[in-house]
LUMTI-502428 format. One record per residue (C-alpha): residue number from 1; x, y, z. Coordinates in nm, 3 decimals, m for minus. Each point is the difference from the previous one (the first is absolute). Example, Ala and Ser with C-alpha at 12.3 -4.5 7.8 and 13.67 -1.06 7.14 Angstrom:
2
resi:u:v:w
1:1.230:m0.450:0.780
2:0.137:0.344:m0.066
***
This chain:
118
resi:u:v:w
1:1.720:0.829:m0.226
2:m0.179:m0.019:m0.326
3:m0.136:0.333:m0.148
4:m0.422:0.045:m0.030
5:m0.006:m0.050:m0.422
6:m0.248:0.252:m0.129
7:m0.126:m0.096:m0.328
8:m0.206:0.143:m0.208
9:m0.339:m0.204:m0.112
10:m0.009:0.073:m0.402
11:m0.359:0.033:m0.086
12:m0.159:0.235:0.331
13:0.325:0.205:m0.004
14:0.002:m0.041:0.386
15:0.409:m0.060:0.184
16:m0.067:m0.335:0.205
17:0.233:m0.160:0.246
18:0.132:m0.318:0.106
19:m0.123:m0.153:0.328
20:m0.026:m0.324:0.147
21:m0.291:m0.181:0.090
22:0.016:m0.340:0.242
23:m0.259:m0.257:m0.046
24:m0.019:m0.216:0.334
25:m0.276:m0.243:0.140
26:m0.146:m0.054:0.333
27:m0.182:m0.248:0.189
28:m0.115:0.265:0.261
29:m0.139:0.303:m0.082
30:0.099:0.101:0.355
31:0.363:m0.152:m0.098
32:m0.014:0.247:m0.293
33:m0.088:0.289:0.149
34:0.301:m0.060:0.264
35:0.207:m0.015:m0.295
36:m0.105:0.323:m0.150
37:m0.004:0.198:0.293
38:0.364:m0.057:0.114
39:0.109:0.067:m0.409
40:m0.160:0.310:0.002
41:0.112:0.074:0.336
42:0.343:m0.066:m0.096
43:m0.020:0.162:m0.360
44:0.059:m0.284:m0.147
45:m0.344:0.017:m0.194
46:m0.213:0.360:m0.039
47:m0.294:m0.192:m0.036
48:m0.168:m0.342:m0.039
49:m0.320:m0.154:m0.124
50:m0.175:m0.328:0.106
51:m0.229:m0.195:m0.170
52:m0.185:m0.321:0.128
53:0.070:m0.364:m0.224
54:m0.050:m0.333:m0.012
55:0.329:m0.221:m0.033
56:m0.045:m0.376:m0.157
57:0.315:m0.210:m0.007
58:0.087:m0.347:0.023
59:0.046:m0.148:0.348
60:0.023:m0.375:0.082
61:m0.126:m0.139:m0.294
62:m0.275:0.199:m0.035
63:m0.124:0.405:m0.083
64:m0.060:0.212:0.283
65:m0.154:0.322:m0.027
66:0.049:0.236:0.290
67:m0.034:0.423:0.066
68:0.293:0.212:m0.044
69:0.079:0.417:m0.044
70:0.202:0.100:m0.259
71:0.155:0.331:0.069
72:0.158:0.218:m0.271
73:0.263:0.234:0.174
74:0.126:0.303:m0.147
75:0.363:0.119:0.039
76:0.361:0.185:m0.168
77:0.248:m0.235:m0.155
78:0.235:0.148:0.295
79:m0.188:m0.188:0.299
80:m0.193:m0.321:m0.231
81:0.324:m0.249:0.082
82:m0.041:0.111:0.359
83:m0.374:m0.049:m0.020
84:0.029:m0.341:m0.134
85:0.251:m0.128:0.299
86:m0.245:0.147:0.272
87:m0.263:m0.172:m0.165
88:0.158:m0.375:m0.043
89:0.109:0.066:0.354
90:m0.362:0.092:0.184
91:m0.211:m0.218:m0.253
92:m0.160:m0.339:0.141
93:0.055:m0.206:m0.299
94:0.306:m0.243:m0.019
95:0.005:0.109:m0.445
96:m0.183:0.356:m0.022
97:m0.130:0.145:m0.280
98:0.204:0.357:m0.031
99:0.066:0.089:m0.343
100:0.121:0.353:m0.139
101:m0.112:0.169:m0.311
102:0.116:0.322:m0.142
103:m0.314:0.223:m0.094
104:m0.025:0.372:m0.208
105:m0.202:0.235:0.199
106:m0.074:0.344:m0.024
107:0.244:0.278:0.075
108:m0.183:0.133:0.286
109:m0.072:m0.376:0.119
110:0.350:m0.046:m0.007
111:0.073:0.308:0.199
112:m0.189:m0.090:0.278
113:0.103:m0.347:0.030
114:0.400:0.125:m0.003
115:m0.111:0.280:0.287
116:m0.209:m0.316:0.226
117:0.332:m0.192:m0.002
118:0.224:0.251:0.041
***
């Protein structure tokens, strides 16, 4: 398992850690909320936030514009591979959008994410 980094942001003087942050779409916000419920049932995720979008893509020749929910879901480097599986499992779409970024938060944000996945 990887260790939390703690670094330490330059100019506020403030240690900051390491965490992972999932970016995945929805075409349901009921779909979503499925999603994020079971991941933060399962500690996979300590927490998760939705917001509603418009998605426009090409689709037979044409644009189509249609609703969608993004939902940003916060986890620990430790369970984000896990995360991602359970997620391109459950999710409706035959190509998903999941990606992963690695994002500096606070110490005490950290914390608290490390203790919700524990």
């Amino acid at each position: 398992m990887r260790d939390e980094i703690i670094l330490v942001n330059e100019r506020k003087g403030h240690a900051m850690q390491e965490v992972v942050f999932l970016y995945v779409t929805f075409g349901l916000h009921e779909q979503a909320i499925q999603a994020i419920d079971m991941l933060i049932e399962q500690k996979l995720v300590a927490c998760a936030n939705l917001f509603p979008t418009e998605r426009v893509f090409r689709q037979d020749g044409g644009i189509k514009q249609v609703g969608e929910v993004v939902v940003l879901f916060k986890t620990v480097h430790e369970c984000a591979a896990k995360a991602v599986h359970f997620l391109q499992d459950l999710h409706e779409y035959d190509i998903p959008c999941i990606s992963q970024a690695n994002v500096e938060v606070t110490d005490s944000f950290g914390q608290w994410l490390i203790r919700e996945c524990a």
